[in-house]
C-alpha positions in Angstrom: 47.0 142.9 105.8 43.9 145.1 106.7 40.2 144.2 106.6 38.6 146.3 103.9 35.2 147.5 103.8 33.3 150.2 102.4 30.6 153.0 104.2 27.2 153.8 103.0 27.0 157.6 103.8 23.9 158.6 105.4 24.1 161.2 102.9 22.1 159.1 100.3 18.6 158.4 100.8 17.5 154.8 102.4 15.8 153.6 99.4 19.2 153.6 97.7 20.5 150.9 100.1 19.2 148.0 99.1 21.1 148.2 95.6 24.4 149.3 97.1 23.9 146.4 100.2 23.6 144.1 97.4 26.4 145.3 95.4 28.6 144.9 98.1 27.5 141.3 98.7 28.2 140.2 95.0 31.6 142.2 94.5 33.0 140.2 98.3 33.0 143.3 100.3 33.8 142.0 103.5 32.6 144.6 105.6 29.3 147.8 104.9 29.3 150.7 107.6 26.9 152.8 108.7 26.6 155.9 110.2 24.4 157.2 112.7 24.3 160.9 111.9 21.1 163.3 112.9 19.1 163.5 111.4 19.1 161.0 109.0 19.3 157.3 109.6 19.1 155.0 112.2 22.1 152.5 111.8 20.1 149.2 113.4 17.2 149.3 111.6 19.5 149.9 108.3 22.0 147.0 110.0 19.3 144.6 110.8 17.6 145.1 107.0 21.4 144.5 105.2 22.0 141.3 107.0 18.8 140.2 106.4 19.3 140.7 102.3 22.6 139.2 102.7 24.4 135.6 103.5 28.0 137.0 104.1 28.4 140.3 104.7 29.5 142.2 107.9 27.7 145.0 108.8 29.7 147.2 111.0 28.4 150.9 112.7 30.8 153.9 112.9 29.0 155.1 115.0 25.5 155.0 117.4 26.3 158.5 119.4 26.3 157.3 122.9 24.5 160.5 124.4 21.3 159.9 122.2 21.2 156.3 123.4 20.9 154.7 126.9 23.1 152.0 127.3 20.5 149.7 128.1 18.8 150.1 124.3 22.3 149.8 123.0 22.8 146.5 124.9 19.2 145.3 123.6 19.9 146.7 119.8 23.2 144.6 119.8 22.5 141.6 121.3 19.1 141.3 118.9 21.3 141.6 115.9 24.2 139.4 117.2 21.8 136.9 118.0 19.9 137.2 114.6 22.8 136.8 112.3 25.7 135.9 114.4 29.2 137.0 113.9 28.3 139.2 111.4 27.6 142.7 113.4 30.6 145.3 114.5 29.1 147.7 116.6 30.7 151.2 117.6 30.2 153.9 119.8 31.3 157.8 120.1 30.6 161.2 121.3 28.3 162.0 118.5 28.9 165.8 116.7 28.4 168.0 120.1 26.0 170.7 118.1 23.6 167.8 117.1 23.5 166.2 120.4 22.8 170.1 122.1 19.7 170.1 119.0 18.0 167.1 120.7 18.8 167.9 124.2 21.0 165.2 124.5 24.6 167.3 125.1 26.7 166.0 128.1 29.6 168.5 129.9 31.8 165.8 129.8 31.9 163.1 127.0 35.1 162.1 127.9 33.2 160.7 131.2 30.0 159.3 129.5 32.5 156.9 127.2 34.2 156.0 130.4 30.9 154.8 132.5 28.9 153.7 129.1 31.6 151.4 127.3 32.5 149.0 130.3 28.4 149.0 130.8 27.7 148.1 127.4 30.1 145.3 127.0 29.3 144.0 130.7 25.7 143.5 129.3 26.8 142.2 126.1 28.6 139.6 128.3 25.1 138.8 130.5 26.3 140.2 133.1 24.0 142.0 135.5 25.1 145.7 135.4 24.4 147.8 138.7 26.1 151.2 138.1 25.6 154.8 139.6 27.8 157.1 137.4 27.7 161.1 136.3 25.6 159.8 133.2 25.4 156.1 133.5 23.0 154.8 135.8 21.8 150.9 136.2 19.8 149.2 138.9 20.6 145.3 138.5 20.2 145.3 135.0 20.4 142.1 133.0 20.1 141.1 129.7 17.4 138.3 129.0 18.8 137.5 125.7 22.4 138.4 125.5 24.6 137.4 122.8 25.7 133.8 122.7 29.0 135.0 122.2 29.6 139.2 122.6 30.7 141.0 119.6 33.7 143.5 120.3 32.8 147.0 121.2 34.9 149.8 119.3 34.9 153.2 120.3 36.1 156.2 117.7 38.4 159.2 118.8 40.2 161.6 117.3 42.0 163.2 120.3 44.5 161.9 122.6 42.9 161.9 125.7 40.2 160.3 124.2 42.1 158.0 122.2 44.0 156.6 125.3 41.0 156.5 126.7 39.2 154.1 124.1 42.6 151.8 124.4 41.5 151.5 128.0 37.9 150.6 127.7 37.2 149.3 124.6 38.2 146.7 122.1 39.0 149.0 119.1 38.9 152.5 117.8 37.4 153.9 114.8 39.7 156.7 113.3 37.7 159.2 111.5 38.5 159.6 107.9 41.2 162.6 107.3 44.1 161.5 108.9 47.8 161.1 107.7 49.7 157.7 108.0 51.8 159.8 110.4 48.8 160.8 112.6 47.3 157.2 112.2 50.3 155.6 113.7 50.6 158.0 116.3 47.3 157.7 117.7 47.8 154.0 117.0 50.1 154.3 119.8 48.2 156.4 122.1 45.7 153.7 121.9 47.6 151.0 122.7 48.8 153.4 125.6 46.0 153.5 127.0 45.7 149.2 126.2 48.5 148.9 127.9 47.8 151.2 131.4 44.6 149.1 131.7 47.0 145.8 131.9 44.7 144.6 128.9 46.1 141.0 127.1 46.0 141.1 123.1 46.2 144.1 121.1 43.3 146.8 120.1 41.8 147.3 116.4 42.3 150.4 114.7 39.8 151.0 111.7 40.7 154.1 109.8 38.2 155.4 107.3 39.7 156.7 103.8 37.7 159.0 101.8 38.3 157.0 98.1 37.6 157.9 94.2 37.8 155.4 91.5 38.6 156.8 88.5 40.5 160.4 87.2 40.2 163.8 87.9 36.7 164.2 88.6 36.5 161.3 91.2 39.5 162.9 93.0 38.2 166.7 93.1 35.0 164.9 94.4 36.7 163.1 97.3 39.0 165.9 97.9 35.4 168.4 98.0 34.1 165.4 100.6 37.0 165.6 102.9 36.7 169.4 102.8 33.7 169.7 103.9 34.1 168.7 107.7 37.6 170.2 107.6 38.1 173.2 104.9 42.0 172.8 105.6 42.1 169.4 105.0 45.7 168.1 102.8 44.1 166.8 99.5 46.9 164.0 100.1 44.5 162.7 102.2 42.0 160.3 99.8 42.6 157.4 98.2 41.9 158.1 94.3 43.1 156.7 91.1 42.7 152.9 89.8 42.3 149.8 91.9 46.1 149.2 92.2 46.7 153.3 93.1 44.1 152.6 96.1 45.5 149.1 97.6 48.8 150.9 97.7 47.4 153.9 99.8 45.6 150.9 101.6 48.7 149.6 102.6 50.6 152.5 103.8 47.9 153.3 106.1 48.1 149.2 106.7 51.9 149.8 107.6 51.1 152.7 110.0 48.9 150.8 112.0 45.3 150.0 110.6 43.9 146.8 111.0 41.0 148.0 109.3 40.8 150.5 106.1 37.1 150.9 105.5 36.9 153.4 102.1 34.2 156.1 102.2 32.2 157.5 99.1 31.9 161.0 98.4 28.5 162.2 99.6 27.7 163.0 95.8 29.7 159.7 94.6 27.6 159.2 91.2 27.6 155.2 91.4 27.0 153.8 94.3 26.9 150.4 93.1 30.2 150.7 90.7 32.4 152.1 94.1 31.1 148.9 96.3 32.4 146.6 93.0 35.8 148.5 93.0 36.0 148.1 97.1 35.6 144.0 96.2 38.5 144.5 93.7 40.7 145.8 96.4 39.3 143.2 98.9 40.3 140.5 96.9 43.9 142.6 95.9 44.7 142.9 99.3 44.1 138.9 100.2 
């Protein structure tokens, strides 16, 4: 069975986190993402504050736009974490939306290459090892961590393409799926991942952590999730959320489970009217799904 876990849309302000952080902790969320969107939130300093209020709780970040960030802060912003609650960070990288990255200055020609140089680097110096590196867009000089992770948390990488879904398979330890795909789409790029696993000569197998737009409730929490997902993709199927009662979302869990997810992590609606109430329903599934 998938991991379950629920976002925190940087839609809502930061003083509303505290009360959904905790929510989640009482209800047995396992897992509370963040998001690193511009220009709204930075997802350590939220990270670092939720663990801190929290004994059990997995904080996981999907994602820290690579461009915005050198590797090297990356490295140091992980391994701080790691090292200050152990175990209980799940860091991720991507491209980052292409117009907000051309607003700060930050836009790259080829972000297929930057996720090539910068994942290896990043989890080389989550590792301790001393990085030396002269790439299109990653560049290190004998680069070493002084206080690297006692044990280095695994590096996911989101996609949404092929090429760059083979090409997290190859270099990183897991993708993130962005919310709006089918079951059919899932466990096709599910296999283009482990493609790209596999061409590496990697051992194991990669995560794949899907995010579900979700709605507890009737109509209105369904128009609202279907008015989410529509609003980064106007032709999106409205077959694509999760909606209903607890038992009508563990059983869309597990068909995106049975496509290939290892990790179904169930997104709000950016104007989701109780915050609180959606992180105790996530627990309900938690615990439904064992």
């Amino acid at each position: 069975m998938p991991r379950i876990g629920a976002i925190f849309q940087p839609a809502f302000p930061p003083e509303r986190f505290r009360s959904v952080v905790e929510s989640a902790e009482e209800a047995g969320v396992p897992e509370l993402w963040l998001w690193e969107d511009c220009f709204r939130e930075s997802a350590f300093a939220a990270a670092s504050a939720a663990l801190a209020w929290t004994d059990r709780l997995k904080v996981g970040i999907g994602i820290a736009p690579m461009p915005l960030r050198n590797v090297a802060l990356t490295a140091m912003e992980i391994a701080t974490v790691e090292r200050l609650f152990p175990g209980r960070i799940i860091p991720g990288v991507g491209h980052g939306v292409l117009d907000w990255m051309g607003q700060v200055g930050a836009r790259v020609a080829s972000p297929l290459t930057l996720m090539r140089e910068y994942v290896p680097a990043l989890r080389s110096l989550l590792a301790g090892d001393e990085v030396t590196t002269d790439g299109r867009y990653v560049r290190l000089d004998r680069v070493r961590l002084d206080w690297p992770p006692a044990t280095a948390p695994a590096v996911l990488a989101a996609g949404e393409g092929p090429k760059t879904l083979h090409l997290t398979g190859e270099v990183a330890d897991g993708t993130i799926i962005p919310a709006g795909a089918s079951t059919d789409r899932i466990a096709a790029s599910a296999e283009t991942v482990a493609g790209g696993w596999s061409a590496a000569g990697r051992d194991g197998a990669p995560e794949i952590v899907v995010f579900l737009v979700a709605g507890f409730g009737g109509d209105e929490a369904r128009e609202r999730a279907i008015a989410d997902l529509r609003a980064w993709n106007p032709n999106a199927d409205a077959s694509l959320v999760a909606t209903g009662g607890v038992d009508d979302v563990v059983a869309t869990v597990q068909r995106y489970a049975a496509a290939g997810a290892t990790s179904v992590i169930l997104q709000p609606a950016q104007d989701e009217p109780d915050l609180e109430g959606f992180s105790a329903r996530v627990g309900e599934v938690a615990t439904l799904i064992g």
